[in-house]
N, C-alpha and C positions, 0 to 999 in steps of 0.2 A: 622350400617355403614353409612356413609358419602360420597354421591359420587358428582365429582362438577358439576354445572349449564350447560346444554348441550351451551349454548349460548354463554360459557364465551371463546370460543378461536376466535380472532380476525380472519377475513377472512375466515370463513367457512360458507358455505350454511347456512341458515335460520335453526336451528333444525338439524341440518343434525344427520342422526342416532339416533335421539331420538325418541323412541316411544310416549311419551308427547302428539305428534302434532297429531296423531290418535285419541288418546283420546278426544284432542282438539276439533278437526273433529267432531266427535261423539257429544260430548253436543252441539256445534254451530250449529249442521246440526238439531240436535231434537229443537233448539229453536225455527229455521227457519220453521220446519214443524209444530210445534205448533200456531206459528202465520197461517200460510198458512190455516190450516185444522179451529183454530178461524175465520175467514173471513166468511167461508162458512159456517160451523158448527150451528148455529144461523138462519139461512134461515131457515131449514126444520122445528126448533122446533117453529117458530113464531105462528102457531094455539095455538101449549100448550101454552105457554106465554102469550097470548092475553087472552086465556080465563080462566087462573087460576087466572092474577092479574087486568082483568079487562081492560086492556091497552087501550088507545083510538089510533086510526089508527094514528095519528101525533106522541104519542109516540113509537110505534112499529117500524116508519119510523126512527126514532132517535136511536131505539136498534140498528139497523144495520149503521146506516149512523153517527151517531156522533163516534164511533170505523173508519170508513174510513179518516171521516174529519180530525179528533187527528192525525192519525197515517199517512195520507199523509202530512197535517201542518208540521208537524215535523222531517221529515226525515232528511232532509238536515242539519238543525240545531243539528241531533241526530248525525251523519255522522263524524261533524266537532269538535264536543264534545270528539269522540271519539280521531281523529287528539291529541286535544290539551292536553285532561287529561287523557287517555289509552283507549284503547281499552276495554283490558279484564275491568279497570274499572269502563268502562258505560255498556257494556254486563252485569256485577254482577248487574249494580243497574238498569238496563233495566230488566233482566228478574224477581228481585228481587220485583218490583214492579209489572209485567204485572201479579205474581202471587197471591200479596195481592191482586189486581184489583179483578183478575178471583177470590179470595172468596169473595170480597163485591158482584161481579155480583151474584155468588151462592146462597148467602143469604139476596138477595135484597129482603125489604119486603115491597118495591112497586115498581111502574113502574119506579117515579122518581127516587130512587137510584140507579135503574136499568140501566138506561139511560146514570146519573151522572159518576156510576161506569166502564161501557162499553168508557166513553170517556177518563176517567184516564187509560182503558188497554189502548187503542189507542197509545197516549200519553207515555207510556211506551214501549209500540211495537217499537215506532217511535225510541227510545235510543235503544234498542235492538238489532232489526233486521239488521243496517248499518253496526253492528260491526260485522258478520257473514262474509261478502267477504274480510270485512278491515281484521280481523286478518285471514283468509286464505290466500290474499293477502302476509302477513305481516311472515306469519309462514313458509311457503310452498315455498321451490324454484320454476326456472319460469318452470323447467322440471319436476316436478309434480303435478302442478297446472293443467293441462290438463283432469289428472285421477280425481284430486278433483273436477271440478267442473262438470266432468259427475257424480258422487255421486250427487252433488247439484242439477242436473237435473231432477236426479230421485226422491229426492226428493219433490222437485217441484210438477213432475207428480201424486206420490203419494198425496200431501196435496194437490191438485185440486181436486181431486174428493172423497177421502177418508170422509173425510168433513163431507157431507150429508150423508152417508153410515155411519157414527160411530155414527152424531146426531140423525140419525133414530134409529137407536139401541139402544141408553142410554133413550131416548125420550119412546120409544114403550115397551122398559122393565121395565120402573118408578122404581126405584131401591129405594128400601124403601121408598116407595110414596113421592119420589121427585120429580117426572115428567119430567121439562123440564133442574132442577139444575141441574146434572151432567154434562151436557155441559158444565159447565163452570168449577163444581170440579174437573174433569179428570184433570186439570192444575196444579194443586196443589199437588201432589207426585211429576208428570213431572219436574216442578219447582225449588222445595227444593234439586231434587238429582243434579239437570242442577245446582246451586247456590255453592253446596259441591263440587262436581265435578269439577266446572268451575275455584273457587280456588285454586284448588289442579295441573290443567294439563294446564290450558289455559296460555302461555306464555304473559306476557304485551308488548306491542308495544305503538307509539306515534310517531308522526311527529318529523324528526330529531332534527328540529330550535324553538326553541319557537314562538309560535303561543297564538293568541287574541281571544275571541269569537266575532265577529261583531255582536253589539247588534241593529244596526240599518237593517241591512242584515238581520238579524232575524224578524226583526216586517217586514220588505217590503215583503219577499219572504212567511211568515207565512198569512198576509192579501192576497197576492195576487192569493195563494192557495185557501185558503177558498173563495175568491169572484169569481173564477172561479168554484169550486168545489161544493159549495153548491147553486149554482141554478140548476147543472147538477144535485144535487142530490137530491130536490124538486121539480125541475119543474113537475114532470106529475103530483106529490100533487097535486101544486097547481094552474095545468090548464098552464104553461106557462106563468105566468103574465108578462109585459113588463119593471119591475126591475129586472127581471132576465139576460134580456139579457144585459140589460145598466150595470150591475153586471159585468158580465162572457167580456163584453167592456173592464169595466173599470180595471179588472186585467191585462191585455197588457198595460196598459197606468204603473199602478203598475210595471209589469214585467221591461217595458220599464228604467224606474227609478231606479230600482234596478241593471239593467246591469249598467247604467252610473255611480252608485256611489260603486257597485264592483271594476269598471277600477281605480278611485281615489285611493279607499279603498289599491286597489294593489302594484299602483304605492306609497303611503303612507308609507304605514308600511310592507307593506305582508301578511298580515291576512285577505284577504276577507272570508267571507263564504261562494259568491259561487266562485270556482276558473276558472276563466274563460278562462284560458290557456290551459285548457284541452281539450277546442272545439278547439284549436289549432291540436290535437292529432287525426288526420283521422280517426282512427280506433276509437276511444270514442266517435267523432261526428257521425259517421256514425251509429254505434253500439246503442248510446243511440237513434237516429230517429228510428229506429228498434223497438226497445223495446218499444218504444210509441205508432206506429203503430197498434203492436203486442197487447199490451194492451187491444184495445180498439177491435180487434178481440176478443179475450176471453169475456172482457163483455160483448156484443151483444150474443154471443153464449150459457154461463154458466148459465144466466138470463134467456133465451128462452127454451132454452134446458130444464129446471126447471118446466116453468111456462107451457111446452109444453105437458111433460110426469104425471104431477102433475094434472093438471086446464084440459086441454084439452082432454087428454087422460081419467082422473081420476084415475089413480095408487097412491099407498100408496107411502108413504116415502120411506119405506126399498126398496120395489120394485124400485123406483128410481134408490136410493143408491147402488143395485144391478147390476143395466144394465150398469152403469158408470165402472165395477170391468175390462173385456177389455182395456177401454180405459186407465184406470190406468198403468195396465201392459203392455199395449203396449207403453207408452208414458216411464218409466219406464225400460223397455229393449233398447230402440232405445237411449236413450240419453246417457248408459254406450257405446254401443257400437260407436256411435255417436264420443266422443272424444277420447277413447281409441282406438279405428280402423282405421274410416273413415277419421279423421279430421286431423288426420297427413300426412293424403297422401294425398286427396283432397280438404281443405282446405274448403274455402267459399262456393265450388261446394256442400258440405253435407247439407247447411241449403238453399241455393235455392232449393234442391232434397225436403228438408222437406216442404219449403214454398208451393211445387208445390204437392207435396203427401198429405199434408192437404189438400190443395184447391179440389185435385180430392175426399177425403173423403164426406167432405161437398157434393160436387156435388151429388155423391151417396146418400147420407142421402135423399138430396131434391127428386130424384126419387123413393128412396124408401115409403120416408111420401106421397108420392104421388100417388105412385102404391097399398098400401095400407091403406091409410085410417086413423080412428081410431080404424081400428083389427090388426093393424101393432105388434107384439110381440117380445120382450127385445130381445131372441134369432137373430131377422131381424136385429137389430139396430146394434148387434155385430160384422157386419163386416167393416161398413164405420166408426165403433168408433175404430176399429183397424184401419185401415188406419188412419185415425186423430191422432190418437195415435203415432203412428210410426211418424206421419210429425212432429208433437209438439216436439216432443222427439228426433228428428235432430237437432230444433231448440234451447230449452230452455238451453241446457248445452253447447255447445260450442258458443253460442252469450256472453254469462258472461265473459267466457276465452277472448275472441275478443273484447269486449268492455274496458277492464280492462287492455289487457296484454301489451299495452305500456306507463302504466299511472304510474308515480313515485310513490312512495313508501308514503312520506309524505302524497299525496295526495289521499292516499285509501280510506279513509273515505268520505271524501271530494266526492270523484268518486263512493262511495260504495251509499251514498245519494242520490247522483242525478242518480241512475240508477234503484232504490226504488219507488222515488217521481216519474219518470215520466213512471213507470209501472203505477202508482195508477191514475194519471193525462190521460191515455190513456183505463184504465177499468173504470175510472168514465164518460169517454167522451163517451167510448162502451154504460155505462148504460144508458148514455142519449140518446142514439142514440137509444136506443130498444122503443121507446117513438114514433119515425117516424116507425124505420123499421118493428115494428114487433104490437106495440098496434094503427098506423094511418092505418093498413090494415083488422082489425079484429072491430066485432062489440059483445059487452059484452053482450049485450040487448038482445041478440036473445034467443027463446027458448033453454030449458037444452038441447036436441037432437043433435039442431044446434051448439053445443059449439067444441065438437069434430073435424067438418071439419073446423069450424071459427079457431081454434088454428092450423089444420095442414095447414091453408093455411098463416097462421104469422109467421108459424116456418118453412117455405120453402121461403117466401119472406127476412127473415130475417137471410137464410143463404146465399142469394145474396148476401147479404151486404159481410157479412163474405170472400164469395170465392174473391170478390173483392179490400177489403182490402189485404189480402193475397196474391195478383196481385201486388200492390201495394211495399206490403213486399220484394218480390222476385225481385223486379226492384231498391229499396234501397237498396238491399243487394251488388251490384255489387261496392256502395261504402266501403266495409270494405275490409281487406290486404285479399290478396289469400290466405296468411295464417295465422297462428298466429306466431308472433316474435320469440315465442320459439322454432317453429317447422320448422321455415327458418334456425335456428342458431345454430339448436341440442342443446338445452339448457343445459341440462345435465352438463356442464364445466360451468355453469355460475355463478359467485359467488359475490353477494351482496355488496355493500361499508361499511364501517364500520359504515359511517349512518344508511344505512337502518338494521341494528342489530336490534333485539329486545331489550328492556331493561334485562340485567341482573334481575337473582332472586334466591332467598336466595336457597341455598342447597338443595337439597332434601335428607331427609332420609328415609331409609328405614329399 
């Protein structure tokens, strides 16, 4: 049987009544958490790595950091990619790649391809991941867009800490004495069904007008990344040297340059890369300062938290990966309920409640690392990781909705990038900042004994920072709408222009 294209009748919601978009849902949201849990996943296993292939400490700094540098470089340009030549078809050839990557990383048989192959996922991440909000965006009318992205929340929460918890596990069980590869294999089934699947359910989309790629927009906005990004992400290497900072200078002078020849770029032809009418949009400007904020809380915290219960404490990996399982689920329940309950009846009031329920978590944490010590045990730690939980999980799913829900349709990708890049721009800024807040308070040198208090008095100073940013968050929040667009307007009656339709596609049979 022959049934036609859910898409093909003029003036009807996005999908409307086709199951399609679930499925959709489903592979976009596993791409999402596969990159998310790649970020972390590689942290815990870096002992086995270093010492199965020998790595010298610059390139172990590279397994982790050349995947950040690739994959924040490139968002923006992934984003716009999507805009111009489909969605669904840089999704296919984003995750299409990030899984050949993940098997050269697997079967890296040295450090250097190790390295090489970790910057090509990056790189690949970066075409992938934009197109996760663009074609939710692009699929989803604006009255179920609210439920989707509390899903994306949850997800979220789950690939933050999931991460070290699975890499401990494939790590500590050496699965046919592979040791630390499987972290990277697990990718590879993941992958191949996300590629078949994604063919089969993911609807295509693209900006209504033809659109260019700004190849000059690309090399400004890609150097100016990197020249801010890779001092943050070497400096404590290497001591701070004083080209670092003339570096992380000279990318404002960069940035600077690139807004001016966007505005031409604009007024030209239409085709900038980055679109800069969208800081026009209150809610996107407000929403993406948020997000950046927010970033660089998480770094300072994810880093520390790591290096606290790992170094300081001395706990294995899995034990780690263990104490984090809380805060998963709580971050995990609060963000479904979050936009499905909360957020349509109280609006912006739900993610100031979170900004300020994480800050009291944190606060808790520091009296608790402090009332006990280094005999403080996982069971202590699980009640201010639940609070944390819960705040995070107010915030991470309906800021998405809020940043996104009055941005036009053409411009998802476009919007879906820069809301990526300046996550990663505000976790790289966090990671440098653990460099003051948390290793300028602590002295390595000290006898083994002394290491215990020396780490719980860096991971109590360096959740000051944390509750303070967090301060911070909850005082930019007052700039995004009281609600979202859809929930002022009952969305539900809202129905699409004939531009923003998805492209038609061939029949489905069945």
């Amino acid at each position: 049987m022959t049934s036609p294209s859910p898409t093909s009748v003029p003036g009807t919601p996005v999908a409307a009544g086709d199951r399609r978009r679930w499925f959709a849902l489903a592979i976009v949201m596993t791409a999402a958490f596969m990159d998310l849990v790649d970020v972390t996943i590689v942290n815990i296993a870096i002992p086995s790595i270093k010492q199965d292939t020998d790595a010298s400490f610059s390139q172990i700094q590279w397994i982790t950091a050349g995947y950040a540098l690739a994959f924040a470089a490139g968002l923006i340009t992934g984003g716009r990619l999507g805009d111009i030549h489909g969605r669904k078809r840089l999704f296919l050839i984003g995750i299409t790649g990030f899984t050949v990557a993940s098997a050269l990383c697997g079967f890296a048989a040295n450090p250097e391809m190790l390295v090489a192959s970790r910057i090509l996922q990056g790189g690949m991440a970066a075409l992938m991941v934009p197109q996760v909000l663009s074609i939710v965006h692009a699929t989803f009318p604006a009255h179920e867009r609210g439920k989707v992205f509390g899903l994306f929340g949850m997800v979220v929460g789950l690939g933050a800490v999931s991460g070290p918890l699975l890499g401990a596990l494939l790590t500590e069980w050496n699965i046919f004495g592979l040791e630390w590869r499987p972290i990277f294999l697990i990718n590879l089934p993941v992958g191949v069904a996300g590629v078949i699947l994604g063919r089969k359910f993911i609807t295509e989309s693209k900006a209504p007008r033809a659109l260019k790629l700004d190849l000059v927009g690309v090399v400004l906005v890609t150097l100016g990344l990197l020249m801010l990004l890779y001092p943050l992400t070497r400096g404590r290497e290497l001591d701070w040297p004083v080209w670092g900072y003339v570096m992380m200078g000279g990318a404002f002078v960069v940035f600077g340059a690139l807004v001016a020849y966007e505005k031409r770029k604009a007024a030209k032809d239409g085709s900038p890369l980055v679109e800069l009418s969208l800081f026009k949009v209150k809610s996107f400007a407000a929403g993406i300062a948020v997000q950046t904020v927010f970033g660089v809380a998480l770094g300072i915290f994810f880093l520390v938290w790591t290096l606290y219960m790992q170094v300081g404490l001395g706990w294995t990996a899995l034990r780690a990966g263990l104490t984090g399982v809380p805060f998963s689920i709580a971050v995990s329940a609060a963000a479904g309920l979050s936009v499905q309950k909360l957020v349509p009846r109280f609006g912006r009031k739900v993610l100031q409640a979170g900004a300020l329920t994480m800050a009291a978590g944190v606060l808790l944490y520091i009296w608790e690392a402090d009332r006990y010590g280094a005999d403080i045990a996982p069971w202590q730690m699980a009640l201010p990781l639940v609070v944390m939980g819960v705040g995070m999980g107010l915030i991470v799913a309906p800021i998405t909705d809020a940043v996104l829900s009055d941005v036009p349709q053409e411009h998802a990708g476009s919007a879906s990038g820069l809301i990526n890049t300046v996550q990663q721009m505000g976790n790289a800024l966090g990671l440098g900042l653990v460099s003051v807040a948390f290793f300028g308070v602590i002295d390595e040198r000290v006898a083994p004994y002394r290491i215990p208090a020396e780490y719980a008095d860096g991971f109590q100073n360096a959740l000051w920072w944390v509750t303070g940013v967090l301060v911070v968050i909850f005082l930019l929040m007052f700039a995004l709408p009281a609600k979202p667009r859809q929930h002022v307007e009952g969305g539900a009656g809202e129905e699409p222009s004939q531009d923003e339709l998805p492209e038609k596609e061939p029949a489905l049979t069945s």
